[in-house]
C-alpha positions as CSV (number, residue, x, y, z in Angstrom):
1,X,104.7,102.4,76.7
2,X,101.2,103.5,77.3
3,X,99.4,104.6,73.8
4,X,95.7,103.7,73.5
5,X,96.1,100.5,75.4
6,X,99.3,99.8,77.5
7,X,99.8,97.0,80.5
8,X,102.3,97.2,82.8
9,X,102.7,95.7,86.3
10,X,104.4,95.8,89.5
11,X,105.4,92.6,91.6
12,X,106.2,92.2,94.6
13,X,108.4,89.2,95.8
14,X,109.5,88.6,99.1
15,X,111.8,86.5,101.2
16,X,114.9,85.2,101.0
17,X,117.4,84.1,103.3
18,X,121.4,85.7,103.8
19,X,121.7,89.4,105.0
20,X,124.0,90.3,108.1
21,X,121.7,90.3,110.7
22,X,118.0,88.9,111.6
23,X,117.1,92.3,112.9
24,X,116.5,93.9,109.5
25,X,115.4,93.4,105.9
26,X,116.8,94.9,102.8
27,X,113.9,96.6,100.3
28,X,115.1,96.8,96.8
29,X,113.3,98.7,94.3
30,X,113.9,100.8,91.3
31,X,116.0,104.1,92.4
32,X,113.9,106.2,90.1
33,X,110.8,105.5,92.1
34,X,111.6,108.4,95.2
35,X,111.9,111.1,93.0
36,X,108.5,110.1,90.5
37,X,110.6,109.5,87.5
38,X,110.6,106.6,84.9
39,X,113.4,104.4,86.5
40,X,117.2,104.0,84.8
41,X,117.9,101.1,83.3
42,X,119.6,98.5,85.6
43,X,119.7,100.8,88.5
44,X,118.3,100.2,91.9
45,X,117.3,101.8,95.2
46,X,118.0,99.8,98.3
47,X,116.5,100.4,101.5
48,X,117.2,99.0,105.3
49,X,114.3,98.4,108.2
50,X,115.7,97.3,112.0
51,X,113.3,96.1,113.5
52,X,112.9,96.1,117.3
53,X,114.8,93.6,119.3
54,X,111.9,90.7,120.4
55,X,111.4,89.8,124.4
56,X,114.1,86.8,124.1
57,X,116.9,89.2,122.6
58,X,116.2,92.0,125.2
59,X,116.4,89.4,128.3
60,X,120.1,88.0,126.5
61,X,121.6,91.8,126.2
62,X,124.9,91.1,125.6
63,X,126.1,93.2,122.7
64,X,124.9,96.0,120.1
65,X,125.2,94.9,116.8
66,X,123.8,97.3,114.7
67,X,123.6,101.5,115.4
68,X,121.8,103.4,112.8
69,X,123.8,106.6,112.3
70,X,120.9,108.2,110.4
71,X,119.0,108.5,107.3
72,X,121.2,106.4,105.3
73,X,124.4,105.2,107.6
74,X,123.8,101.8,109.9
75,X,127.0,100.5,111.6
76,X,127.5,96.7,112.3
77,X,129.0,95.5,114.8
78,X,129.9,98.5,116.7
79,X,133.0,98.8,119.4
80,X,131.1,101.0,122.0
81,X,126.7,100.7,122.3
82,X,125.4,104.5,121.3
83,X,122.0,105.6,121.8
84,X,119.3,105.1,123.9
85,X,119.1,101.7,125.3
86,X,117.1,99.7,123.1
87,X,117.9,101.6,119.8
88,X,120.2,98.8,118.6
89,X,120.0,94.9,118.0
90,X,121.4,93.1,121.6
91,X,122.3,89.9,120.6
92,X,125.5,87.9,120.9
93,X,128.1,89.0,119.1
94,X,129.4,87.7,115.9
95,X,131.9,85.1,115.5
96,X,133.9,87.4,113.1
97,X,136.6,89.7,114.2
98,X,134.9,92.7,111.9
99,X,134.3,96.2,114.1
100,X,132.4,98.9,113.1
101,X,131.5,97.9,109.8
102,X,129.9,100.6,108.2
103,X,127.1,100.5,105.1
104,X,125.7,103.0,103.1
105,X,122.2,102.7,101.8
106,X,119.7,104.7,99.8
107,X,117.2,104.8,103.0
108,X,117.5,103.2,106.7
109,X,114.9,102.9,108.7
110,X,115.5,102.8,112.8
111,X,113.2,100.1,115.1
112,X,111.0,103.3,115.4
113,X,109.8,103.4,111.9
114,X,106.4,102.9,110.8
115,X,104.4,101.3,108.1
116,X,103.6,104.5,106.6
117,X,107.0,106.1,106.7
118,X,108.4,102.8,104.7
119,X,106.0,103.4,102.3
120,X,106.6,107.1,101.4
121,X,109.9,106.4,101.2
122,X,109.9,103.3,98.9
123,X,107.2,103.0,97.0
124,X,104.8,105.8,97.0
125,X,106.4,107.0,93.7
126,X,106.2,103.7,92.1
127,X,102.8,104.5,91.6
128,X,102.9,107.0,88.8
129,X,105.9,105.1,86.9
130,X,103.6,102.6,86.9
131,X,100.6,104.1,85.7
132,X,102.8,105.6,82.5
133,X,103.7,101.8,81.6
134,X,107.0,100.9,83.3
135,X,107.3,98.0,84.8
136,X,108.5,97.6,88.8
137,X,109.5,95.5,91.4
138,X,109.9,95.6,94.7
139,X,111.2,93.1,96.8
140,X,112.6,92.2,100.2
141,X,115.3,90.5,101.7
142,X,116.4,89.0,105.1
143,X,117.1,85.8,107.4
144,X,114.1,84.6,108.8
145,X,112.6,87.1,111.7
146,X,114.0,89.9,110.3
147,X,110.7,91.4,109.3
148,X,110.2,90.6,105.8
149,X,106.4,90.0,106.1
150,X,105.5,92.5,108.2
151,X,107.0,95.5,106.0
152,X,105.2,93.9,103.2
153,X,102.2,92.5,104.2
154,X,102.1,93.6,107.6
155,X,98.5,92.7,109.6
156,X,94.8,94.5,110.0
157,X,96.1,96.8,112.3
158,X,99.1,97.7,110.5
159,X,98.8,97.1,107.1
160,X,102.5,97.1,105.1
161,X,103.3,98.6,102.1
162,X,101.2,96.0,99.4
163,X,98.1,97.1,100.8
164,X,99.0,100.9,101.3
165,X,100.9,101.2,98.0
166,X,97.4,99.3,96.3
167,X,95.4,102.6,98.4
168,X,97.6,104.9,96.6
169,X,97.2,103.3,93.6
170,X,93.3,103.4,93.9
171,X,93.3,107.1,94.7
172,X,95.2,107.9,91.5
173,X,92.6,105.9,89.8
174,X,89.8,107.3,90.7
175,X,91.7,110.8,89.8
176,X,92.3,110.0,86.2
177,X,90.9,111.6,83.3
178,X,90.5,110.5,80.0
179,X,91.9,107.3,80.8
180,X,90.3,104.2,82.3
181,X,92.4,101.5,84.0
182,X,91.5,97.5,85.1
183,X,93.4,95.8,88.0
184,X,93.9,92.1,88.1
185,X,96.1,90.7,91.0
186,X,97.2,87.3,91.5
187,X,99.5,86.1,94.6
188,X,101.7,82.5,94.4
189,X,104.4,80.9,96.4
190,X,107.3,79.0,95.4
191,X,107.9,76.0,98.2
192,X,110.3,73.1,97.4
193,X,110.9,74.3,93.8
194,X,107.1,73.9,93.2
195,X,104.7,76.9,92.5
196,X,101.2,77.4,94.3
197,X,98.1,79.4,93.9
198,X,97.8,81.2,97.0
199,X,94.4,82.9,95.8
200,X,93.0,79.8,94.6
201,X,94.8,76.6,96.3
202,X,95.6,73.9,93.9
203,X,98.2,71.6,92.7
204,X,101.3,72.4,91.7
205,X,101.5,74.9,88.8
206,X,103.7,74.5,85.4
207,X,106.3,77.0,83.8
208,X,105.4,77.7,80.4
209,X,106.8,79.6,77.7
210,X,104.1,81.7,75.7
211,X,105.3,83.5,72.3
212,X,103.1,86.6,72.9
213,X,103.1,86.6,76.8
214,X,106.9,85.2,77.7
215,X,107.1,82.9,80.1
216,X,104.0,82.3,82.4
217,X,102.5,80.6,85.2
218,X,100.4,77.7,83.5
219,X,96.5,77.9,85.5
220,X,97.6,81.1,87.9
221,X,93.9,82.9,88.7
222,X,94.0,86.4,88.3
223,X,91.4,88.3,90.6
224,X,90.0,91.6,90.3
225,X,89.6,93.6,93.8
226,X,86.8,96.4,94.2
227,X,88.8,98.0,96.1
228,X,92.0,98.6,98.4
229,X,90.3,96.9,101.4
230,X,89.0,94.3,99.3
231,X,92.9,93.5,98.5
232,X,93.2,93.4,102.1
233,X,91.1,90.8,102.7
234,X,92.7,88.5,99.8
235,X,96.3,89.2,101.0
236,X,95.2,88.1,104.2
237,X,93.1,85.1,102.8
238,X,96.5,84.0,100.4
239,X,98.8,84.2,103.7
240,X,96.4,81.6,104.9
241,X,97.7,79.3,102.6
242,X,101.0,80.1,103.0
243,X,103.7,77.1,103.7
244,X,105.1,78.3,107.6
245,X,106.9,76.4,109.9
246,X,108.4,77.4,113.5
247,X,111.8,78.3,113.7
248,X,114.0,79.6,117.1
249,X,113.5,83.2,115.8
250,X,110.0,83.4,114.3
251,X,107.2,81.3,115.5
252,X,105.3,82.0,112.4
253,X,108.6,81.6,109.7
254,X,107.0,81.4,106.0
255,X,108.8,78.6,104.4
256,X,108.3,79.8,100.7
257,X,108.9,83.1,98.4
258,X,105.8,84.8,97.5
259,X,105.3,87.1,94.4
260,X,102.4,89.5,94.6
261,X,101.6,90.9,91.2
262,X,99.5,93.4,89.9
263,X,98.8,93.7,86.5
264,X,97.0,97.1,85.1
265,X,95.2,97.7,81.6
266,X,95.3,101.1,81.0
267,X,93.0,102.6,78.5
268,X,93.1,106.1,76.6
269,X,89.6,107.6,75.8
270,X,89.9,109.7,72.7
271,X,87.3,111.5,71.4
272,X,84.9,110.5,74.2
């Protein structure tokens, strides 16, 4: 897709609401992208982050209701607590009669994961798919508290994988030869069926069908960051203006979906 200009892009969307428990989020993401290869058609890789049980769910212990087996086994609704105390959700237990319920995923992630091991697992090898033209998403799923921001956007201290998969990105930059390559960004919400600029707060934005772009967001700003800290600091400018309201499990819920989009130029340099 790349010849002597190509664009391709990468979003990120995150948030949504039904998955079995509020102690994890789901990651989905083109299979392909773990082993570096231009991704399948129609095929997917999907990915599961526990997170650790919060104060208010430690001080109710009642029940286990997930066990991760390992890489790639996690257990719902176990009979008998295994593990270290702690390495499970303690919650009540579900209304439904299901016991040990077991799932299968392409990656799981235990409460002990960090930021960094998410991201070499997931998307790290987005980043040269990308950079040959393919487009990729990666989003990620959950009820609300499960830890949807965090894995994404996570904070200054412990950035998530937006901001670590835009420092790989920037290293393979900067590596390139004979080809030069322009980043735009642009970050929007969608809250009560309406779309917002996160980057530059407006009005609601418009749906708009272009015959050489497809459809578009009518007035979205596109931004150019220097560099990987300089996306930082607009991520964490654009969560400012994010719609949040309080809910029993997350003091801090975001009330919207967000789509994080980057959009690369890439240019070959023949003959130069």
């Amino acid at each position: 897709m790349v010849a002597l200009e190509g664009v391709c892009e990468v979003s990120w969307t995150f948030e949504a609401r039904v998955v079995f428990s509020r102690r994890c989020c789901v990651l989905v993401s083109p299979s392909a992208m773990a082993l570096g290869s231009p991704p399948e058609e129609g095929t997917v890789s999907v990915v599961v982050r526990v997170r650790p049980p919060a104060p208010c769910e430690r001080e109710r212990a009642a029940h286990p209701v997930l066990h991760v087996v390992d890489d790639n086994l996690i257990v719902f609704n176990p009979d008998m607590p295994s593990g270290p105390p702690g390495s499970a959700l303690t919650t009540r237990a579900p209304k439904h009669p299901g016991k040990d319920v077991k799932f299968v995923f392409d990656r799981v992630f235990g409460e002990g994961a960090t930021q960094d091991e998410v991201f070499q697992h997931t998307t790290r090898g987005l980043l040269d798919t990308v950079l040959n033209g393919y487009n990729c998403s990666v989003f990620a799923y959950g009820a609300t508290g499960a830890g949807k921001t965090y894995t994404m956007v996570g904070s200054e201290s412990s950035p998530g994988i937006m901001y670590l998969t835009m420092v790989g990105l920037y290293e393979k930059i900067e590596a390139m030869e004979e080809r030069s390559c322009e980043v735009l960004v642009s970050y929007q919400e969608v809250y009560n069926e309406q779309i917002y600029d996160l980057l530059e707060p407006k009005g609601p934005l418009n749906i708009r069908e272009d015959p050489d772009k497809g459809v578009i967001v009518q007035g979205l700003s596109f931004h150019q960051p220097s560099s990987a800290q300089h996306l930082l600091e607009m991520l964490a400018e654009g969560n400012k203006n994010r719609t949040q309201h309080p809910t029993d499990a997350n003091a801090t819920s975001s009330r919207s979906h967000a789509v994080f989009q980057v959009r690369l130029l890439v240019v070959v340099l023949i003959g130069i």
